[in-house]
C-alpha positions in Angstrom: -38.4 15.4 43.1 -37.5 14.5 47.0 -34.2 14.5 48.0 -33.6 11.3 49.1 -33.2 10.8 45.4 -32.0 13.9 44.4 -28.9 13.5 46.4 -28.0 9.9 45.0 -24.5 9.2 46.3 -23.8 5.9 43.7 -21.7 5.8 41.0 -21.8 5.0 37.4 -19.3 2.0 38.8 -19.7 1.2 41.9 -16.7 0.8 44.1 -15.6 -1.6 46.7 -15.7 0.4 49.6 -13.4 0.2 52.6 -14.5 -2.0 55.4 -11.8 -0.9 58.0 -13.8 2.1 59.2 -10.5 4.7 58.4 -11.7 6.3 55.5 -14.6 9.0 57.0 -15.2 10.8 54.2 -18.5 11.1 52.9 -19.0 10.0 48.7 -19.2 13.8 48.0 -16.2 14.5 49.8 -14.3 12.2 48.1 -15.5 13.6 44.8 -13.6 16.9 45.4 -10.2 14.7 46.1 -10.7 13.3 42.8 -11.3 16.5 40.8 -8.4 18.2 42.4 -6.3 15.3 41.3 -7.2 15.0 37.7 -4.9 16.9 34.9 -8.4 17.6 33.4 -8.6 20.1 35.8 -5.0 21.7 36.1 -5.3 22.0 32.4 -8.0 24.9 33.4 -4.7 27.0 34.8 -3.8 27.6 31.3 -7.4 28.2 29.5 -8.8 31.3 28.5 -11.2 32.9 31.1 -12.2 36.3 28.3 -8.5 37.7 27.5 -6.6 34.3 25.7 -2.9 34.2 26.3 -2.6 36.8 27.9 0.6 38.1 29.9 -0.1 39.5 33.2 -0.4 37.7 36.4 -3.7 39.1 37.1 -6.3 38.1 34.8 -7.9 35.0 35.6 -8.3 32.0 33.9 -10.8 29.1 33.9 -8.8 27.9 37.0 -9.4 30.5 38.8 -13.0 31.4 37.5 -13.6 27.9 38.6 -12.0 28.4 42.5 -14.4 31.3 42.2 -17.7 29.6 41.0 -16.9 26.6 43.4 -16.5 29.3 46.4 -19.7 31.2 45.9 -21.9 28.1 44.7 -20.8 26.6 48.4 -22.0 30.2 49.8 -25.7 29.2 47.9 -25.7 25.7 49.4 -25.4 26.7 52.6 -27.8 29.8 52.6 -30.4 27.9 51.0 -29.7 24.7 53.2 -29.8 26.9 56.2 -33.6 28.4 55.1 -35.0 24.9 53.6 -33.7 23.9 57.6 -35.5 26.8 59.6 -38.7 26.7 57.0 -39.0 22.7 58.0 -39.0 21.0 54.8 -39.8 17.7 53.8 -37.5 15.3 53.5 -34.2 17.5 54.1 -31.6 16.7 57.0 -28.7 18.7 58.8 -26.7 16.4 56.7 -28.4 17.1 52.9 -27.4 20.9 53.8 -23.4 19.8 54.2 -24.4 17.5 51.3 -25.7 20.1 48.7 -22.1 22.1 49.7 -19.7 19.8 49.0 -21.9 18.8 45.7 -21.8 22.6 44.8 -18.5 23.1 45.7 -17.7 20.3 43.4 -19.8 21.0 40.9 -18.2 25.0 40.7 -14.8 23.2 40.0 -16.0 21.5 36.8 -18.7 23.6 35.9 -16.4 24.5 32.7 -13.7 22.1 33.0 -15.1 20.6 29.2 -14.8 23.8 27.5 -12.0 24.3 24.6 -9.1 27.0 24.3 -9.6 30.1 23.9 -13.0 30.9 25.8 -16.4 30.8 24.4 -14.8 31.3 20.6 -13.7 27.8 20.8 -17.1 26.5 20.9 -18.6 29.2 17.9 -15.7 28.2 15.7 -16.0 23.9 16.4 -20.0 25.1 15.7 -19.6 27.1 12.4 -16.7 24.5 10.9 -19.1 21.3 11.4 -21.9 23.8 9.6 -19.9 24.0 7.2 -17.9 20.8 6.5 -20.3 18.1 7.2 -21.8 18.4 3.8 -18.2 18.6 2.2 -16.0 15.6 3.6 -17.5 12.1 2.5 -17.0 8.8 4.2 -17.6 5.6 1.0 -18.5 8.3 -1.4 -21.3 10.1 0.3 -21.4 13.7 2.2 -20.8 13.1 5.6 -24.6 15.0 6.4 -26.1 11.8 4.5 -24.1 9.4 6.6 -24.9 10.5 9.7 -28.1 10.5 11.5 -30.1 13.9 12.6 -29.1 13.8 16.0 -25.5 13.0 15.4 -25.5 16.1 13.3 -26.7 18.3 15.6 -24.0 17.4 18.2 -22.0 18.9 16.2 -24.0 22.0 14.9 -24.6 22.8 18.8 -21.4 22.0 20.1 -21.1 23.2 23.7 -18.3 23.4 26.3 -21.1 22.7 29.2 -22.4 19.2 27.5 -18.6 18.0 27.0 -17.8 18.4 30.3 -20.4 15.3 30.9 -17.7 13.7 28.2 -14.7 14.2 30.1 -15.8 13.3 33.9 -17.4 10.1 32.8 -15.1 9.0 29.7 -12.0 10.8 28.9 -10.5 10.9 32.2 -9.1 7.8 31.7 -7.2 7.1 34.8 -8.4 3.4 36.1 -11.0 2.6 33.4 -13.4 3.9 30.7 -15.4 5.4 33.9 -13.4 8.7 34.0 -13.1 10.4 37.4 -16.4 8.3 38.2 -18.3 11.0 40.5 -21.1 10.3 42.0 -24.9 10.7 40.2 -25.9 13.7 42.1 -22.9 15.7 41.1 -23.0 14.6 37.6 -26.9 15.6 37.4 -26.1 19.0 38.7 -23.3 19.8 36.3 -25.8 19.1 33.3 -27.4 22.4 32.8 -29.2 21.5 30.0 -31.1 18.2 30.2 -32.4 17.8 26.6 -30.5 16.4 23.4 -29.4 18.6 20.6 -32.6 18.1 18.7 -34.6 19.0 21.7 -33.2 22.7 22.0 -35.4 25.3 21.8 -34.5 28.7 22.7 -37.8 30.6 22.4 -39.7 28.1 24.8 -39.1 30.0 27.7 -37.9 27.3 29.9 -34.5 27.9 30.5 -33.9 23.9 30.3 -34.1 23.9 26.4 -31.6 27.0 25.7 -28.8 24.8 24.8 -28.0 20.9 24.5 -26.8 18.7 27.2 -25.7 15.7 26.2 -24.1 14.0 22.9 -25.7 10.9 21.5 -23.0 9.0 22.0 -23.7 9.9 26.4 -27.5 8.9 26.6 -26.7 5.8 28.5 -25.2 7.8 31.0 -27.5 10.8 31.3 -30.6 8.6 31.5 -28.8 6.5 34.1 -28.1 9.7 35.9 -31.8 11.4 35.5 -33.6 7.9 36.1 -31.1 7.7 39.7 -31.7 11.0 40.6 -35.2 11.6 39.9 -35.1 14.3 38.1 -36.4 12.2 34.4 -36.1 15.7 32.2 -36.1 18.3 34.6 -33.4 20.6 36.2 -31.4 19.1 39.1 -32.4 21.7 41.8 -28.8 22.2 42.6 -28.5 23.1 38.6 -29.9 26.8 39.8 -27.5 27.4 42.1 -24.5 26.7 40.5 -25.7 28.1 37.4 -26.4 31.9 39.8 -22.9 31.0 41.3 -21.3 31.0 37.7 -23.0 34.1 36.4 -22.5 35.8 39.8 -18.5 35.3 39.3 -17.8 35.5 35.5 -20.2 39.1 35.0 -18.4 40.9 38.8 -15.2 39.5 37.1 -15.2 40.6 33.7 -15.8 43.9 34.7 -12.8 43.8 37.5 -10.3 42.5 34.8 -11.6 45.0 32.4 -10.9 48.0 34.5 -7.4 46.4 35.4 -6.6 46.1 31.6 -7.7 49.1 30.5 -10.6 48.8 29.0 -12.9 50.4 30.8 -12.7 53.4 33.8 -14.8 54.2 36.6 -16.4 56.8 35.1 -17.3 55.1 32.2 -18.6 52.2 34.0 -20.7 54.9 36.5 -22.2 56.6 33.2 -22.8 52.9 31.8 -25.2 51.6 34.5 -26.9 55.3 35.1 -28.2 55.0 31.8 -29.1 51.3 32.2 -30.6 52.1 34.9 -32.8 55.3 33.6 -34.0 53.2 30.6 -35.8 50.7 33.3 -36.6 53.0 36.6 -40.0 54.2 36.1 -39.2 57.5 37.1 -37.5 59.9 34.4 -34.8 62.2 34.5 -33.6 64.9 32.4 -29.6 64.4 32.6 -27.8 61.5 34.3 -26.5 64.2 37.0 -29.9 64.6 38.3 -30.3 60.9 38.4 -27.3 60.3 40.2 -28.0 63.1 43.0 -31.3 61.0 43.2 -29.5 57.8 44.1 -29.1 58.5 47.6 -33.2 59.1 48.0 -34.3 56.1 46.4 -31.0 53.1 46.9 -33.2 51.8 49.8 -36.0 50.7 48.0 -34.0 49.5 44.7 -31.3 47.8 44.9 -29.7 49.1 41.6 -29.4 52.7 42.7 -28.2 51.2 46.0 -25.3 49.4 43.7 -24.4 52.0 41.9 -24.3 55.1 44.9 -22.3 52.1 46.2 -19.6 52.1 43.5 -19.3 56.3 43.4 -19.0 56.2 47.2 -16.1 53.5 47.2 -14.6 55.9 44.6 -14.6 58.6 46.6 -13.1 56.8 49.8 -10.1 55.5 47.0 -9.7 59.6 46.7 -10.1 60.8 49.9 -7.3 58.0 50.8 -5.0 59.5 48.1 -5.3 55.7 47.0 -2.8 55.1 43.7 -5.1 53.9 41.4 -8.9 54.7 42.5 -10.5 53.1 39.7 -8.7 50.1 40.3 -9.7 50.0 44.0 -13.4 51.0 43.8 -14.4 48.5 41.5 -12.4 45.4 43.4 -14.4 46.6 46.2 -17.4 47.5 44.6 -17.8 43.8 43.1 -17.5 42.2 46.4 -20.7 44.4 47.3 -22.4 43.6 44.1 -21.6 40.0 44.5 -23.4 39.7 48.3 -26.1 41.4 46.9 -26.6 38.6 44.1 -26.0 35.9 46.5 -28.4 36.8 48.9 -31.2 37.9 45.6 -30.0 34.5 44.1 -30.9 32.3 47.4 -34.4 34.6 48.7 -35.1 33.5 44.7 -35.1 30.1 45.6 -36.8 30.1 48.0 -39.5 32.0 46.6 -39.8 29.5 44.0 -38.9 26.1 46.0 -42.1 24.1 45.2 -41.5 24.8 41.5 -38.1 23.9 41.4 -38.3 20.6 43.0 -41.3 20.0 40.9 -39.6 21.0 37.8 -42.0 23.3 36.7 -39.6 26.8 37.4 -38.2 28.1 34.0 -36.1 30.9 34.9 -32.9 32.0 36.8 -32.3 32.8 39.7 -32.2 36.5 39.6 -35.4 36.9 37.7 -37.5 39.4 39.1 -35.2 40.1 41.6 -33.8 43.6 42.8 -30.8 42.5 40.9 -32.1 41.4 37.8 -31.3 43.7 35.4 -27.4 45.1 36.9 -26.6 41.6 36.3 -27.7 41.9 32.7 -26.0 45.5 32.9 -22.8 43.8 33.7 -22.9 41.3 31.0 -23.5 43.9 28.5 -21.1 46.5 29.7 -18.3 43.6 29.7 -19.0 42.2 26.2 -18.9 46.2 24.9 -15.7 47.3 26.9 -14.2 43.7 26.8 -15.2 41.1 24.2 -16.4 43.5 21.3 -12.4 45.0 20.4 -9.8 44.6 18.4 -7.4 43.2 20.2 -9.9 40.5 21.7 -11.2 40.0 17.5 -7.3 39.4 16.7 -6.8 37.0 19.0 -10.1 35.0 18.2 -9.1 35.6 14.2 -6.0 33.4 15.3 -7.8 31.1 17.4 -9.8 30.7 14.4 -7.4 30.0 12.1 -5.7 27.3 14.9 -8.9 25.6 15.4 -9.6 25.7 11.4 -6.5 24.2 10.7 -7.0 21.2 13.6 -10.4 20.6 12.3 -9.7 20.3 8.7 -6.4 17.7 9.3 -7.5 15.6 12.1 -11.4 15.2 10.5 -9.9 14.2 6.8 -6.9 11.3 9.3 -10.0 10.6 11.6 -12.9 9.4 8.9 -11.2 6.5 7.6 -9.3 5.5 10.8 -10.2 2.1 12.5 -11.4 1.0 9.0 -10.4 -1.8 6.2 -9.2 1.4 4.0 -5.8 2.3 4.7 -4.6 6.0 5.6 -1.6 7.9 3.5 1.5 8.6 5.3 0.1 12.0 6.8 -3.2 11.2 7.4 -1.3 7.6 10.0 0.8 10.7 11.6 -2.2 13.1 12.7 -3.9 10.2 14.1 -0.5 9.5 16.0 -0.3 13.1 17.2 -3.9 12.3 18.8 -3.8 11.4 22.5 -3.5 7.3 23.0 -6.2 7.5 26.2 -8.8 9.6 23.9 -8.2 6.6 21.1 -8.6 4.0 24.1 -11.7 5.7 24.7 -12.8 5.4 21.2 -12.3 2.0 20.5 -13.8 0.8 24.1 -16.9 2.5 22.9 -17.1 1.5 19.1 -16.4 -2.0 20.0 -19.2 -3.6 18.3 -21.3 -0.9 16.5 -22.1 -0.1 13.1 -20.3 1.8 10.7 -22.6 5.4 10.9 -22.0 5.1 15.0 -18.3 4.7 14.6 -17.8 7.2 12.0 -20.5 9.5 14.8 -17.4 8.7 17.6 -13.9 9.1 15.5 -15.6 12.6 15.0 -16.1 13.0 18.7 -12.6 11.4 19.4 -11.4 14.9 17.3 -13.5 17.0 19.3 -12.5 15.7 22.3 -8.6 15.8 21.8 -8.9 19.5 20.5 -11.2 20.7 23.5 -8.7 19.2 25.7 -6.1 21.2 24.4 -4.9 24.2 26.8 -4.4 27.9 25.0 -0.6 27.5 25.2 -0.4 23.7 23.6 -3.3 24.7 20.8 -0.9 27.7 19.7 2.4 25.9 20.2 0.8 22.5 18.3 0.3 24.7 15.5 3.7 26.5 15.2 4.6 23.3 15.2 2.9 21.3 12.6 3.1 24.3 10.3 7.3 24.7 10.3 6.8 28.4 12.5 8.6 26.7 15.2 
């Protein structure tokens, strides 16, 4: 992959471009205008980050997970720009390195800007109802899993927030045509973390490519006119590894800051958590955690792990010493802005390490594999999901997004199956389908124009997906109250 390629500026539709010399703003510059316009992304503000609906002013939410991911992914471009530069290169320019920034920067905004309500649940529950309802509705008197072809099954089956993302940037924002926010190619082939179909996943390959899907059926045209522009024909967009290091980078420092601010989780905990993390994997054994932690201070400059977490003790202590109000609180804020350059810098020396493979495709890992930071980031994600994801309050609100997205599914699938066709809809089935947006049905019937009946049937489905995943947390729970007389 060069990139010459790799950095394709054109569009999906091209543009008529102004002629009068005013407008100096490069394509990917004017991509940011566009997503900072588009309800698509203001609708984040109000979308669950890990707590749904939650009260205080403090917890973030895709919006501002986003403005985090978009920050740090910038930070990436322009360390990495800055080495490719100094270490000479082929084929990259003082201008590719503000280039890969402002496609980053973009690319941090909608990284998650096609995920559903109520976090990561959203996407299990939309997964777990099309496992279990395909065989059970029927379109003309047959199951709907004998209807529709393998790959239009597995779309659903494999769901995923990161491949409808693709949808909404280049369908469903429908503001001048059926285009969406029509961004340029090298943006859109960054955002696509997964460059295989649904029936091309494979999770125990090793090649970090097949994990999930990343693209519907119903987008092929699009993602081979995206890989086929870029160059990248299968392979990860280079710029795929750094915003995917930016993302994990922000969501695992983050998840443990809000956890400590809710409640969830104290310093001390959190101390005793990565000490015994971090005695499982350090080759040298200790007898208590006490003696490990008087140890830090020997070995932090050699691993980076013990470096992190004599880090996090000694910001403690300062909080103390400065009779601060609530230490916990301001040792972990600060100590996540450490552990955070530390990832960024392990995140961009990875890159680096492992540039020929990446722009030759051939690199199958993340970013912080192997790296001194490697397994706190794991720590993180596991100490988060314990303290954070894995209680009851967090299960009762997911039992209610549940039963929200349940009830959805089941009424706009049964008004969606028969819609656009020569059978006619009851009373109640015409009303859902009225209820749906009128630009998502726009979209629909742009797209069905002119197919067969299995395809259609394969996009009113999608047209139900992608009305529910566009819902925020507060319309999803009000929608309900409302359609079911509790409001």
């Amino acid at each position: 992959m060069q990139w010459a390629q790799l950095l394709c500026e054109k569009r999906i539709r091209e543009y008529q471009k102004s002629t009068t010399g005013n407008d100096l703003r490069t394509e990917f510059e004017k991509d940011y205008h566009r997503i900072i316009g588009s309800p698509s992304f203001r609708r984040l503000q109000d979308k669950t980050q890990v707590f749904p609906l939650d009260k205080s002013d403090y917890v973030r939410t895709r919006l501002t997970h986003s403005l985090e991911v978009s920050s740090f992914a910038k930070s990436l471009a322009q360390s990495v720009g800055e080495k490719i530069l100094q270490e000479k290169k082929e084929g990259f320019s003082v201008q590719n390195k503000q280039d890969i920034s402002d496609i980053l920067l973009c690319a941090g905004l909608l990284h998650d800007i096609g995920n559903p309500a109520f976090g990561h649940f959203g996407e299990t529950t939309i997964q777990d109802w099309f496992k279990k309802n395909l065989p059970i509705f029927t379109f003309q008197g047959k199951p709907l899993t004998e209807v529709l072809e393998e790959e239009m099954q597995q779309d659903f089956y494999h769901f995923e927030g990161n491949t409808q993302a693709l949808r909404v940037v280049t369908k469903l924002h429908f503001l001048v045509d059926k285009y969406g926010m029509n961004l340029t190619k090298a943006l859109l082939a960054t955002i696509i973390k997964y460059p295989v179909s649904s029936t091309e996943i494979d999770k125990k390959s090793g090649d970090i490519r097949t994990k999930k899907m990343g693209y519907f059926q119903a987008d092929k045209e699009n993602f081979a006119e995206i890989q086929s522009a870029c160059g990248t024909n299968g392979k990860r967009h280079p710029l795929t590894f750094l915003l995917e290091a930016a993302d994990d980078i922000a969501y695992k420092t983050a998840d443990i800051e809000d956890s400590v601010k809710k409640g969830n989780i104290n310093y001390t905990q959190l101390k005793t958590e990565l000490l015994t993390r971090f005695q499982k994997v350090y080759p040298k054994k200790y007898e208590t955690l006490k003696d490990l932690e008087e140890e830090l201070e020997n070995i932090k400059k050699e691993n980076v792990q013990a470096f992190l977490i004599s880090e996090l003790k000694r910001k403690y202590e300062k909080a103390e010493k400065n009779q601060v109000e609530n230490p916990d609180t301001y040792a972990v804020q600060n100590w996540a802005i450490t552990v955070q350059g530390k990832a960024l810098q392990s995140a961009s020396e990875c890159f680096m390490e492992n540039y020929d493979q990446i722009m030759e495709g051939e690199y199958k890992k993340d970013l912080f594999y192997n790296t001194g930071v490697e397994h706190i980031m794991k720590d993180l994600g596991d100490i988060a999901y314990t303290y954070s994801f894995a209680t009851k309050p967090i299960f009762k609100l997911e039992i209610a997004a549940d039963t929200i997205f349940q009830f959805f599914l089941n009424k706009f699938v049964d008004a969606a199956i028969y819609y656009d066709t020569a059978q006619e809809l009851t009373d109640i089935q015409k009303k859902y389908m009225a209820i749906i947006s009128e630009d998502y049905k726009k979209i629909y019937h742009i797209y069905a124009d002119g197919k067969g009946e299995t395809e259609k049937l394969y996009l009113r489905l999608l047209l139900v997906t992608d009305y529910v995943c566009g819902m925020t947390d507060s319309f999803a729970k009000n929608l309900y109250q409302e359609l079911n007389g509790i409001q």
